[in-house]
TORPA-4810 file (N, C-alpha, C, O; in nm, 3 decimals):
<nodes>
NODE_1_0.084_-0.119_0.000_0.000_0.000_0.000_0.088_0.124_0.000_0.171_0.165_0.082_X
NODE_2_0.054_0.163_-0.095_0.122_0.329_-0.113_0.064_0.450_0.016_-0.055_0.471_0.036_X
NODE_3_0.168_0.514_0.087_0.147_0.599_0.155_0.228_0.734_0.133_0.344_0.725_0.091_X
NODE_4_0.171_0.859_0.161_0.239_0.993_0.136_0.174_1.085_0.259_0.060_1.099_0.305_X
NODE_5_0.298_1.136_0.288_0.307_1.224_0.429_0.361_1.364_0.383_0.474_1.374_0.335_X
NODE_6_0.264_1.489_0.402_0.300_1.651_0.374_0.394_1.692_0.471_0.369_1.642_0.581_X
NODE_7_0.476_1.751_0.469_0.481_1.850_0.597_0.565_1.943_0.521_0.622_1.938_0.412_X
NODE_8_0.552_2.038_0.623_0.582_2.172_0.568_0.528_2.312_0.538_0.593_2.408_0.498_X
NODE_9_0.398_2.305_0.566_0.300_2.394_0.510_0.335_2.463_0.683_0.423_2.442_0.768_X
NODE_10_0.174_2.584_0.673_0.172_2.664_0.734_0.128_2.795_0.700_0.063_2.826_0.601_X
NODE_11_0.190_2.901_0.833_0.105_3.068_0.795_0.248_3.154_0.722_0.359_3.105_0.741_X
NODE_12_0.237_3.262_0.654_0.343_3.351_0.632_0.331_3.427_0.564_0.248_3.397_0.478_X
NODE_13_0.403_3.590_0.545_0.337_3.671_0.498_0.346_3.722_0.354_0.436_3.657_0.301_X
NODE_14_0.316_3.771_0.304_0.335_3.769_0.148_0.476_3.815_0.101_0.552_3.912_0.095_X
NODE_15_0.467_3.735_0.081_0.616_3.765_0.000_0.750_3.691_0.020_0.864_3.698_-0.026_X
NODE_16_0.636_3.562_0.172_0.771_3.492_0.225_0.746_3.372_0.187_0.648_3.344_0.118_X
NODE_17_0.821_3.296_0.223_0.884_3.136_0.135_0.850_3.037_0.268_0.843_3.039_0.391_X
NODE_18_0.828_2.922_0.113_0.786_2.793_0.233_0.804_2.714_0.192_0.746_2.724_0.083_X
NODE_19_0.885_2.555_0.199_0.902_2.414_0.150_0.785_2.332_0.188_0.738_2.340_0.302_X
NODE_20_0.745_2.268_0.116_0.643_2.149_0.088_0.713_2.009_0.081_0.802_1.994_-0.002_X
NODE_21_0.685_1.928_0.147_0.797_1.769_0.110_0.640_1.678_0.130_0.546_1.681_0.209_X
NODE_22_0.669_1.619_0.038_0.603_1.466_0.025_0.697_1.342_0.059_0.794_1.309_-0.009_X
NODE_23_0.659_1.290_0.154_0.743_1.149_0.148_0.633_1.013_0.130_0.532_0.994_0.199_X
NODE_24_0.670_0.951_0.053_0.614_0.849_-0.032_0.699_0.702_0.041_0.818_0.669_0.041_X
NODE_25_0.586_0.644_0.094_0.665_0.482_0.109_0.566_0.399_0.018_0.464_0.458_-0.017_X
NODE_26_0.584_0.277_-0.022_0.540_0.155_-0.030_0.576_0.094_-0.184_0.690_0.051_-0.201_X
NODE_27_0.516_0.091_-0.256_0.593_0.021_-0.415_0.564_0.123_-0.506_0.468_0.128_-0.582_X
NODE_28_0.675_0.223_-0.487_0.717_0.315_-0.568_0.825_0.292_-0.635_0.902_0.200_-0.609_X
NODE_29_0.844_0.392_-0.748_1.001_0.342_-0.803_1.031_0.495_-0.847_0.936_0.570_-0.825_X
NODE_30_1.133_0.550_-0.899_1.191_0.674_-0.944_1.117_0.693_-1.096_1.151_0.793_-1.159_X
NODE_31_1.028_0.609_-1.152_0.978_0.652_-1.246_0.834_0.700_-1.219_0.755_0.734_-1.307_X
NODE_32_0.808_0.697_-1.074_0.654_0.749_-1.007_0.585_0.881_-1.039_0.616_0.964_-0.955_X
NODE_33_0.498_0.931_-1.136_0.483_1.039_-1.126_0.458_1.098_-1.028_0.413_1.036_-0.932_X
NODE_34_0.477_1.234_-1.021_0.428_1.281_-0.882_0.366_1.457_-0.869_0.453_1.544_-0.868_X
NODE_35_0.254_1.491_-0.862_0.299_1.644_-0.809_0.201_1.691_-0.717_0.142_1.610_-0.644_X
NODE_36_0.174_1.818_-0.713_0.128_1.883_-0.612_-0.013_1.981_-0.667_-0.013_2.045_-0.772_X
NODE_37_-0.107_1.975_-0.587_-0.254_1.996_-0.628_-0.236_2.102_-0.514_-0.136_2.116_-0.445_X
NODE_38_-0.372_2.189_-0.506_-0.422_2.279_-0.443_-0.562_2.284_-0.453_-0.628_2.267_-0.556_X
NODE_39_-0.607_2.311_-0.326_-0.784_2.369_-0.352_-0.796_2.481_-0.204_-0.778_2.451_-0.086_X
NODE_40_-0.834_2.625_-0.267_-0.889_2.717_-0.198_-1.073_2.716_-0.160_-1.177_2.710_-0.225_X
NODE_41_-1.044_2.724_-0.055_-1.217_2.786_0.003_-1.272_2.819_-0.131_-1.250_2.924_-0.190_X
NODE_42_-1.336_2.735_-0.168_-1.487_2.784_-0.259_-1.432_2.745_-0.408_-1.510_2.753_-0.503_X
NODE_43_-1.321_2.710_-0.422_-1.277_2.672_-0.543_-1.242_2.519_-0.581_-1.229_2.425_-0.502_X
NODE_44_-1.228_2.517_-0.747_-1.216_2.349_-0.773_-1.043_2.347_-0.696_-0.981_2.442_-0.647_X
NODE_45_-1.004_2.214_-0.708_-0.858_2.155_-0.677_-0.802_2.147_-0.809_-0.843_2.077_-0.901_X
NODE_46_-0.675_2.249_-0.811_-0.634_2.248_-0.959_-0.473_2.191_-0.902_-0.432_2.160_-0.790_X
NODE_47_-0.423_2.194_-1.003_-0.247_2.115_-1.052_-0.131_2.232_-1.058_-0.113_2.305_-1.155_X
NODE_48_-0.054_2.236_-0.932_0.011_2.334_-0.915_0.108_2.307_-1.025_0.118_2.363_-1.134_X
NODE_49_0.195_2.183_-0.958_0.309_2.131_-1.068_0.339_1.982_-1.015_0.299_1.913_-0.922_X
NODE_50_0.422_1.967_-1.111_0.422_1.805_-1.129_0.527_1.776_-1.226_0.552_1.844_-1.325_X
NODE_51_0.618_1.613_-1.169_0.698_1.633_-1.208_0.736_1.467_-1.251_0.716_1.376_-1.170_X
NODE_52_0.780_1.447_-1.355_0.764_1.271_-1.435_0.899_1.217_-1.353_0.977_1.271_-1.275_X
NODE_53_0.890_1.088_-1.406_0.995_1.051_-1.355_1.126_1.029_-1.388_1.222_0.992_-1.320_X
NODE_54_1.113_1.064_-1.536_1.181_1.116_-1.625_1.270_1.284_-1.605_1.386_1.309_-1.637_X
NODE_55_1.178_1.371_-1.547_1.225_1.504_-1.481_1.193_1.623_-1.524_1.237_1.734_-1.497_X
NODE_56_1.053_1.560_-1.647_0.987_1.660_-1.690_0.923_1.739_-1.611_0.876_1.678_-1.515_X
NODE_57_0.896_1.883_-1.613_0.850_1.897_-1.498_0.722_2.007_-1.587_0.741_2.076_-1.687_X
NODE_58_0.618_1.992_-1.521_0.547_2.087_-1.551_0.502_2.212_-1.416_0.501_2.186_-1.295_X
NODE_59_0.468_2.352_-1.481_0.453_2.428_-1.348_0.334_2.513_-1.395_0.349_2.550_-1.512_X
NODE_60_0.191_2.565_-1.324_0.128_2.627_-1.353_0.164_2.798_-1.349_0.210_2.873_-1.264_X
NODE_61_0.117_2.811_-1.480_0.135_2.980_-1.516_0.130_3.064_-1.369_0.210_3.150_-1.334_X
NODE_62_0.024_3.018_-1.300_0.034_3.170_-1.207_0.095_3.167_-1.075_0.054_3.236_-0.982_X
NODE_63_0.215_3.069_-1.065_0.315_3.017_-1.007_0.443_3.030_-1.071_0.540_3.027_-0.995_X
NODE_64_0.465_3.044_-1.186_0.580_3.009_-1.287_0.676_3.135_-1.228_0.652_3.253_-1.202_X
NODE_65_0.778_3.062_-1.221_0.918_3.159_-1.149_0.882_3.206_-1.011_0.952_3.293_-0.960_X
NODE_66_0.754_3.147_-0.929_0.800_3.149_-0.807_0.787_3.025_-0.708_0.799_3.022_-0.585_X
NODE_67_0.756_2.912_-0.809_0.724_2.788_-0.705_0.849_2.679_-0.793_0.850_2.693_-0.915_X
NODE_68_0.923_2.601_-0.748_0.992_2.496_-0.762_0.977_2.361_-0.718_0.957_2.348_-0.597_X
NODE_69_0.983_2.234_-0.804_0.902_2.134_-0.780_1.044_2.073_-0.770_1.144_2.141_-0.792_X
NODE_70_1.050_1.955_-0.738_1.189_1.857_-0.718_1.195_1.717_-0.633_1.165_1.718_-0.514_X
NODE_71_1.217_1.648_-0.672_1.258_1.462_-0.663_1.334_1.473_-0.604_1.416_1.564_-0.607_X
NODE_72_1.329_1.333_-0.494_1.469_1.327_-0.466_1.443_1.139_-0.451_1.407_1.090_-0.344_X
NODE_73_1.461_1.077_-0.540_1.423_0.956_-0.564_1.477_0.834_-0.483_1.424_0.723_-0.476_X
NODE_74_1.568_0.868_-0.435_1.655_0.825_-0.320_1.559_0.804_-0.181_1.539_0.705_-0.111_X
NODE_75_1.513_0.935_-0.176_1.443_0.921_-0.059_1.292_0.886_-0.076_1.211_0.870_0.015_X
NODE_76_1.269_0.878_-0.209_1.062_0.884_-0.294_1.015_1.010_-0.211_0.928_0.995_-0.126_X
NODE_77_1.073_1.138_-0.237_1.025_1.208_-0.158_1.031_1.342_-0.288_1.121_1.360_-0.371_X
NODE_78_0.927_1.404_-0.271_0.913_1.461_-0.375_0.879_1.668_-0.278_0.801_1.676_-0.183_X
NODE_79_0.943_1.779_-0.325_0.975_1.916_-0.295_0.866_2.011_-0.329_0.823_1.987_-0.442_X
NODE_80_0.813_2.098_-0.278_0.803_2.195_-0.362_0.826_2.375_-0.252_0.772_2.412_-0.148_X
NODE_81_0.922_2.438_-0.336_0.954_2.519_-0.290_0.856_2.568_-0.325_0.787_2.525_-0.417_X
NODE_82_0.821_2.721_-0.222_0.686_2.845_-0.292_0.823_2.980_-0.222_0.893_2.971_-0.121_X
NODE_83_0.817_3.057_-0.294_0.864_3.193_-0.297_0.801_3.282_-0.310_0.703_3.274_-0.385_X
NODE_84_0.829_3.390_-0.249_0.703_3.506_-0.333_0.557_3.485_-0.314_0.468_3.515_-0.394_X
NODE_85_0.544_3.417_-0.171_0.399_3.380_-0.184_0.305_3.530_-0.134_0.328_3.620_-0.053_X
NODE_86_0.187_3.498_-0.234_0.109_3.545_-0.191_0.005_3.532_-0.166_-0.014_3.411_-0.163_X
NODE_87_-0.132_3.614_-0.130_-0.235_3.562_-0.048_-0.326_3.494_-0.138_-0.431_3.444_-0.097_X
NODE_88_-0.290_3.490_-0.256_-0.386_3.409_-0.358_-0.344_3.266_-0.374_-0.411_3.191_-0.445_X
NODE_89_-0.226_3.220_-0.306_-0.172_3.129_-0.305_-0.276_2.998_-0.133_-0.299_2.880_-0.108_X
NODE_90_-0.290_3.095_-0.091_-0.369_3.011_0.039_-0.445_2.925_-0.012_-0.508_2.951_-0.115_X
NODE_91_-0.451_2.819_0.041_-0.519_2.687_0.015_-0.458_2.576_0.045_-0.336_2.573_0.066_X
NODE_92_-0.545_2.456_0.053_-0.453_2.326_0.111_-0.437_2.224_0.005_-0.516_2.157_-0.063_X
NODE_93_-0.277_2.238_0.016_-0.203_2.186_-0.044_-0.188_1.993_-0.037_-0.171_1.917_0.058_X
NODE_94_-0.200_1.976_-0.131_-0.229_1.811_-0.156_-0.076_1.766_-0.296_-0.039_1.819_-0.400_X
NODE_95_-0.039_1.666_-0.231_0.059_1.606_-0.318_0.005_1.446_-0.356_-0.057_1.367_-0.284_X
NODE_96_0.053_1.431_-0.498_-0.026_1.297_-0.512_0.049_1.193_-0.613_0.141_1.238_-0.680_X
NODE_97_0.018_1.074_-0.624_0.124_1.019_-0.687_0.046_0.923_-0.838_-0.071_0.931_-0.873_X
NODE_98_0.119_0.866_-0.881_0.043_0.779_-1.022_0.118_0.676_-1.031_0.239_0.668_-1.049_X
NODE_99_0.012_0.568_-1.012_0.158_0.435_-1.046_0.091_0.381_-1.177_-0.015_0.322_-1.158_X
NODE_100_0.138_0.391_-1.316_0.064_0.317_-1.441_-0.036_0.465_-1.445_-0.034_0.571_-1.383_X
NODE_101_-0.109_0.414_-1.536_-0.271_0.453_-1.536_-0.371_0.478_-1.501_-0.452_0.563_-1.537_X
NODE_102_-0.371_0.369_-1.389_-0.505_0.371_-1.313_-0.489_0.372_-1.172_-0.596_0.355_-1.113_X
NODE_103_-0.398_0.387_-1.106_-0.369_0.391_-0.974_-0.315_0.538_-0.913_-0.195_0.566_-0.909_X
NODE_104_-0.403_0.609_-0.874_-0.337_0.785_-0.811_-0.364_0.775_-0.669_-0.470_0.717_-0.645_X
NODE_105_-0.295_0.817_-0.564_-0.295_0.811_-0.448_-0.266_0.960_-0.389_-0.189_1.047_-0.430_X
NODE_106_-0.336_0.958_-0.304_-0.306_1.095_-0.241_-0.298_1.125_-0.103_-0.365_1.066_-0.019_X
NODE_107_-0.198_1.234_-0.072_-0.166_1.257_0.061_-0.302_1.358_0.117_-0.403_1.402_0.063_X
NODE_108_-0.249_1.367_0.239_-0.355_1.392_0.339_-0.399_1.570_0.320_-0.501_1.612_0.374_X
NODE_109_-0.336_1.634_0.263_-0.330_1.755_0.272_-0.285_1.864_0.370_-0.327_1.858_0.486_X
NODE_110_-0.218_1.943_0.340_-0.122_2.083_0.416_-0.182_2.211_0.409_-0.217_2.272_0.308_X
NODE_111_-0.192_2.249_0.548_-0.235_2.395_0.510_-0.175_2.471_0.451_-0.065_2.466_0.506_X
NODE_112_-0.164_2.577_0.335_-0.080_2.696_0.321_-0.168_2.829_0.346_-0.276_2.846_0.290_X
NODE_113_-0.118_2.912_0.425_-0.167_3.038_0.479_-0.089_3.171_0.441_0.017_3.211_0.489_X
NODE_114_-0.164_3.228_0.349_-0.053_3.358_0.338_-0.133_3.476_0.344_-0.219_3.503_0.261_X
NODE_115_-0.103_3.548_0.443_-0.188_3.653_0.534_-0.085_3.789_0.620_-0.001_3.773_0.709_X
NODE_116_-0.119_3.883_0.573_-0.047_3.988_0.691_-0.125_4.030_0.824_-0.071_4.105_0.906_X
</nodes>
């Protein structure tokens, strides 16, 4: 059974920085896709970024040049830096994984809070 653990989230004020880590146990391999979702109060859960296992990485536009996604396959533990956050960024943060096709698993979800 595939399991994934957030930590990292939290409150901070605009403009300040925060690491996101997923750690992934059970029958994973370095070709696992993996990335990171979001859903705000009152909104759908969209696809921050995400990253193959290959090292493609994809990043959503209204994040681009301030959020960083990153593997560390060694550990099945998968990054995401946020920089520059701001308050449109609040919402809880969900990381999730794909094994094949038909198998997506998801972690428990992280608060992110960005508030003065």
């Amino acid at each position: 059974q595939v399991q994934l653990v957030e930590s990292g989230g939290g409150s901070v004020q605009p403009g300040g920085s925060l690491r996101l880590s997923c750690a992934a146990s059970g029958s994973i391999s370095s070709r696992t896709f993996m990335a990171w979702s979001r859903q705000a109060p009152g909104k759908q859960r969209e696809l921050v970024a995400s990253i193959t296992g290959g090292g493609i990485i994809y990043v959503q536009d209204s994040v681009k040049g301030r959020f960083i996604i990153s593997r560390d396959n060694a550990a099945n533990t998968v990054h995401l830096q946020m920089n520059s956050l701001k308050p449109e960024d609040t919402a809880v943060y969900y990381c999730y994984l794909d094994i094949g096709v038909a198998q997506r698993y998801w972690g428990q979800g992280i608060q992110v809070t960005v508030s003065s």
